[in-house]
C-alpha angles and dihedrals in degrees: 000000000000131000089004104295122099105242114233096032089196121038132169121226140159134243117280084021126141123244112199115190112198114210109214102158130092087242138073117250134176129212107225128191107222086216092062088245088128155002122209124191115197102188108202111293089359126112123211128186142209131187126232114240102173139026129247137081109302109191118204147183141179109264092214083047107033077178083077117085142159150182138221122188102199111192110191113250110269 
């Protein structure tokens, strides 16, 4: 995150994978599923994770900047 937006805002990932979210701001932000899947608090120049348990497209946004927003497409391990 930099200048309140996540970057990149999509991203494509795996089940059982590993999402790392880098707080570069000098405010705190959350990545939230809008499926209620996860919450994620990113303190300032902090980082938090989260793995991934299902595919399928999770959408997300900070809670404190509901401008913020993000996607994961998540395909299932092969």
């Amino acid at each position: 995150m930099e200048q309140i937006a996540y970057t990149p805002a999509q991203i494509s990932a795996y089940v059982g994978d590993t999402v790392e979210w880098d707080n570069k701001d000098i405010v705190a932000h959350t990545a939230t599923a809008r499926d209620n899947s996860w919450d994620v608090v990113i303190a300032p120049s902090s980082k938090n994770s989260v793995v991934l348990k299902s595919a399928g497209t999770v959408a997300y946004y900070c809670r404190f900047h509901p401008n913020m927003v993000g996607q994961i497409t998540v395909k299932p391990r092969e």
